[in-house]
N, C-alpha and C positions, 0 to 999 in steps of 0.2 A: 200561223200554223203551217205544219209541211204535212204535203202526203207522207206513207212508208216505205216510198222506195224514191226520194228526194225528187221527185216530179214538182213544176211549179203551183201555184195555189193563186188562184185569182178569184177575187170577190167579184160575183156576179148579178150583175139587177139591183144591186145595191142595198144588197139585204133586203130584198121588197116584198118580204112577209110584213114585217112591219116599220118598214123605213119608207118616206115618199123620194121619189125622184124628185130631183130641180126643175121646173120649167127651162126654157133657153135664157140666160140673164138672172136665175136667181140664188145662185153661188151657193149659198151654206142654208139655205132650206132644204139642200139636200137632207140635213138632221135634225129635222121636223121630225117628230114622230105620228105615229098614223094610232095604231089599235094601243100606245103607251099613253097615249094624250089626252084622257078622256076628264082628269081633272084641271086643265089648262082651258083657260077664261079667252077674251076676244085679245088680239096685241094692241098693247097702244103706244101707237108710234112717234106720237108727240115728243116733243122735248124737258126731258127730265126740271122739276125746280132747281136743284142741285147740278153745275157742269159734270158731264161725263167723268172728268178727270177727278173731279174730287171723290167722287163716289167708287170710283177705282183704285186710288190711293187707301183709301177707308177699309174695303172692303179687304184688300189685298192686308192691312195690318191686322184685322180682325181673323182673319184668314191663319195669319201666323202665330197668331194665341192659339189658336184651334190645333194646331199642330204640334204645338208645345205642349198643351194640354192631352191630347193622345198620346203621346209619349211616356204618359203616366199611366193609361188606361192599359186592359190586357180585353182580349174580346177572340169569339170563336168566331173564323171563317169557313164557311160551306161552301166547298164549289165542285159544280157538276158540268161536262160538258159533252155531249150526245150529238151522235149522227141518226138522222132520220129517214127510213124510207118513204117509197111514192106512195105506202099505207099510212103513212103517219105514225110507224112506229117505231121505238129507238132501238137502233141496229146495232150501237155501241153506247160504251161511256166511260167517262173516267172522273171519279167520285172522291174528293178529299176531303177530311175533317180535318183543320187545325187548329190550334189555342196561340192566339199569339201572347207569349206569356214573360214573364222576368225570372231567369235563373238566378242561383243563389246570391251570386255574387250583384246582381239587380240588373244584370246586363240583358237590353231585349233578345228573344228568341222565339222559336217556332215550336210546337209539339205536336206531331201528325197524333191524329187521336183514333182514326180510322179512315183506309187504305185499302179497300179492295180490290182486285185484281182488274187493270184497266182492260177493255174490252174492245177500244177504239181500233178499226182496221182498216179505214182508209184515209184516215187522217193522225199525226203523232204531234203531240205537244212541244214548242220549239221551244228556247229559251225566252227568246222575246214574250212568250206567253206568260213564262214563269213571272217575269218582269211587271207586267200590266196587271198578273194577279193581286202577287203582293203590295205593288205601289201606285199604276195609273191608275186601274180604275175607279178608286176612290182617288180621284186628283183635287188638287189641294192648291192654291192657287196662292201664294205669299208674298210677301214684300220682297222677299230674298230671291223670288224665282219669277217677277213677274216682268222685269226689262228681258227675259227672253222671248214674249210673248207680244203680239198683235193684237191689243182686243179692241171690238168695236161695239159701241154702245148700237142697241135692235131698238130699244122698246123696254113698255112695263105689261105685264103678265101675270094674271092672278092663276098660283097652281095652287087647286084646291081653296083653301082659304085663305090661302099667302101671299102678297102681293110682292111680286118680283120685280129686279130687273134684271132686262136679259142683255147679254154679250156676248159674239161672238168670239172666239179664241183662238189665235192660230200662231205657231213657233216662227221667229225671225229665221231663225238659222237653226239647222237639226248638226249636233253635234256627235259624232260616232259613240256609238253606245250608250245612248242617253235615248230616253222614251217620252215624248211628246204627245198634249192632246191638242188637235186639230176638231174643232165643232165649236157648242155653244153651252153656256152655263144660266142659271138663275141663281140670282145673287138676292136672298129676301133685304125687304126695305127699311125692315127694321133692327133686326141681329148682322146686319152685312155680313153676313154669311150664304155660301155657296148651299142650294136646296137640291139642285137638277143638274146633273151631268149628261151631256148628249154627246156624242159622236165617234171617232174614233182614234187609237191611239199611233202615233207616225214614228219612227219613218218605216216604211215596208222596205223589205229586200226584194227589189227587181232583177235581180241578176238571175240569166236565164241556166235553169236547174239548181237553182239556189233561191229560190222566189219561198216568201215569207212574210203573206199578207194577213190583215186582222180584218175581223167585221164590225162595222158601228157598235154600241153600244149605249148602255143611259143606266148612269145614278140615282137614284133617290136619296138622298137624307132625311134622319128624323133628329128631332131633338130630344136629347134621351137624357139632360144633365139639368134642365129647365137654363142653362147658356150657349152649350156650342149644339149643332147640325152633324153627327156622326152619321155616313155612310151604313146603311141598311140593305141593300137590293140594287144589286148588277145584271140586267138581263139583255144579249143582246142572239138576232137568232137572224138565218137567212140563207144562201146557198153559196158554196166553195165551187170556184170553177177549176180543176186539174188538169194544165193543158196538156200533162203527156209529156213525152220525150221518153230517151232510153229504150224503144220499145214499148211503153204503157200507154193505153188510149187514155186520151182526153177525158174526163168523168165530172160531171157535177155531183154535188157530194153536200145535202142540205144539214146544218149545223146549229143548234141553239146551247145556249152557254148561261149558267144563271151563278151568280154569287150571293149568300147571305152571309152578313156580319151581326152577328149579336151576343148577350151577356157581356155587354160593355162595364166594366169594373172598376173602381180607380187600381191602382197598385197598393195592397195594402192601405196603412193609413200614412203615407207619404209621398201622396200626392197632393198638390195645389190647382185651385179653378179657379183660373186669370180671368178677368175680363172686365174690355174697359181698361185696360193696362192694372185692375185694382185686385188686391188679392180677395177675392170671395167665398173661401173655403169654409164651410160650419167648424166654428170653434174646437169642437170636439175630434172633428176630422184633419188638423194643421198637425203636422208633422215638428218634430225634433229636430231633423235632418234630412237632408231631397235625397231619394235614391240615387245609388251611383249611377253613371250613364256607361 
């Protein structure tokens, strides 16, 4: 995000409303969560039965049915994102409804559905936000997308009743214009599918008076098809540091950001639910012919 008068934007404390800081030497516990984490079980840091590698393999294919399989789906996005004063109350916001939906021709699209008048004033929406709304923050981790990626086997971790594994994830190489998640994921143990998204999306603009930083964030998924893990709940919240220039003093500027996704759909009756490589669609619901792309 940028101030409104192109001032830089540094993430300060590290979102430490509800984010913890690292100890000295503990790298990506940076994206622990503190007051998010209350259904997260003890880690156990043992060594998986299955090598790390094959479980990453697996999950990353499973992963890409998942995304195949949304491609059919049409589903409403909620997003809100508010500035808070030292009252705790919101001094701005800016509120979108969309359907992400198939026009006639079956081609995906957007449909704002309600737009109120954004009220944000010391902070404006960049594009890279626009970006993380519609695509990172429900990230998605695939066969196709996953040699750009670092990941490292943590542990297993039961969230809620789930029994996960976790990885951390970080980009080889940031390519211009491409949006990265740097954190960590829980990949359940039995769907290998991705449940918990933690961290935040890369690369920031450092260039001074051009600075275009994000603040951590965290996924939920639910399973809403009884096969895949649809993204449900984006909340990520903390303080903007503005260091100024131009003439504008410096300003901390605290920011909480929440996304909901729901009324997940198929696309009409032509849609298909892969999984397992097998087609599993109720008899009644197979299609004639795939929608166009």
């Amino acid at each position: 995000m940028r101030n409104r008068f192109g001032s830089a934007i540094l993430v300060a404390a590290a979102c430490a409303l509800t984010w913890a800081l690292p100890a000295a030497g503990q790298g990506k516990d940076s994206f622990t969560p503190m007051a998010l984490d209350a259904g997260f079980g003890r880690m156990d840091l043992t060594d998986p039965t299955v090598p790390p590698e094959t479980i990453i393999k697996q999950f990353a294919a499973k992963e890409s049915e998942f995304e195949k399989a949304l491609d059919h789906y049409t589903f409403r996005r909620v997003v809100r994102v508010q500035t808070i004063g030292d009252d705790n109350k919101v001094t701005g916001e800016y509120y979108q409804v969309d359907d992400v939906i198939f026009d006639p021709s079956g081609k995906r699209t957007e449909k704002v559905v309600y737009a109120p008048e954004n009220t944000l004033r010391d902070i404006s929406m960049s594009v890279s936000d626009f970006q993380d709304i519609q695509h990172g923050l429900f990230f998605v981790l695939t066969a196709e997308n996953i040699a750009e990626y670092d990941i490292k086997y943590v542990g297993r971790q039961k969230v809620d009743e789930v029994d996960c594994y976790v990885f951390d994830v970080s980009p080889k190489t940031i390519l211009k214009g491409k949006r990265y998640l740097d954190g960590r994921i829980w990949v359940d143990q039995t769907d290998l599918q991705i449940v918990v998204t933690n961290g935040r999306m890369v690369p920031d603009d450092t260039r001074k008076g051009n600075e275009d930083l994000h603040p951590p964030f965290m996924t939920w998924r639910q399973q809403i098809d009884g096969h895949y893990w649809f993204p449900v709940y984006t909340k990520g919240e903390g303080f903007l540091h503005f260091a100024g220039g131009r003439g504008y003093m410096a300003q901390d500027v605290h920011i909480r950001e929440t996304m909901k996704y729901t009324d997940y759909k198929q696309f009409g009756s032509t849609s298909k639910i892969i999984f397992n490589s097998k087609d599993v669609t109720p008899p009644e619901d197979k299609p004639d012919s795939p929608p166009k792309k």
